[in-house]
N, C-alpha and C positions, 0 to 999 in steps of 0.2 A: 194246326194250320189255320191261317185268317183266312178273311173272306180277300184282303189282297193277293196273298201270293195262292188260292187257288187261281183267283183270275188272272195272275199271272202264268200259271202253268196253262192254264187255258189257251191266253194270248200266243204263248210261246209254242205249244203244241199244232196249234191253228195258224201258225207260218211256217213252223218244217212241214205240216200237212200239204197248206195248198200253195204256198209261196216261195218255194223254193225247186230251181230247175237242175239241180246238181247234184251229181253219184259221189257216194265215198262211197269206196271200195270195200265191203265185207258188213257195211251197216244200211242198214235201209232209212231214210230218214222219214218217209213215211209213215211207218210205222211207229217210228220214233215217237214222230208229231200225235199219233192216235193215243199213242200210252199216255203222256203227258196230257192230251184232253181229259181225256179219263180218269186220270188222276188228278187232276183238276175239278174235274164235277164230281168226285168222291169225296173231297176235300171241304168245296163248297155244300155240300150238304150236310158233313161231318160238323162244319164251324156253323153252320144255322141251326143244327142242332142243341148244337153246346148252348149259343143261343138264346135258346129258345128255353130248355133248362134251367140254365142258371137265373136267367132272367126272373121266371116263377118262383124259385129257389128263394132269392135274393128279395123280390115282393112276398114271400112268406115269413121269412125272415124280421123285416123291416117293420111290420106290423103298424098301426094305427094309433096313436096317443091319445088319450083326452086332456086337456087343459089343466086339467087338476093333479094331472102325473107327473110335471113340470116342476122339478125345484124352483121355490122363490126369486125373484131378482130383483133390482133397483135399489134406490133409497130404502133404508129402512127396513131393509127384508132381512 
């Protein structure tokens, strides 16, 4: 999950919570709306995690060159 669609589950959970004045019948949408926060800031932690990972991951990876490790180039080389 991104960091969008957690904050979309957020968003969306945080209007059936406090923004909405209307029963269905046999579903609570309150609760609805609490699951979906929740899953939403599970989500968002989960993708800052990954993150955060990969990110170090990918800078260990990528490592440092010196000038002299550089195949030749231009005229003449």
């Amino acid at each position: 999950m991104t960091f969008a669609g957690s904050i979309l589950l957020i968003v969306v959970g945080a209007i059936l919570r406090y923004a909405t004045h209307f029963h269905v019948a046999g579903l609570d949408l309150h609760v609805v709306g609490l699951i979906l926060i929740i899953a939403g800031i599970v989500g968002f932690v989960v993708a800052l995690f990954q993150t955060i990972v990969w990110g170090s991951v990918m800078r260990r990876r990528r490592g440092y060159y010196e000038a002299r490790d550089y195949p030749p180039y231009g005229p003449g080389a």
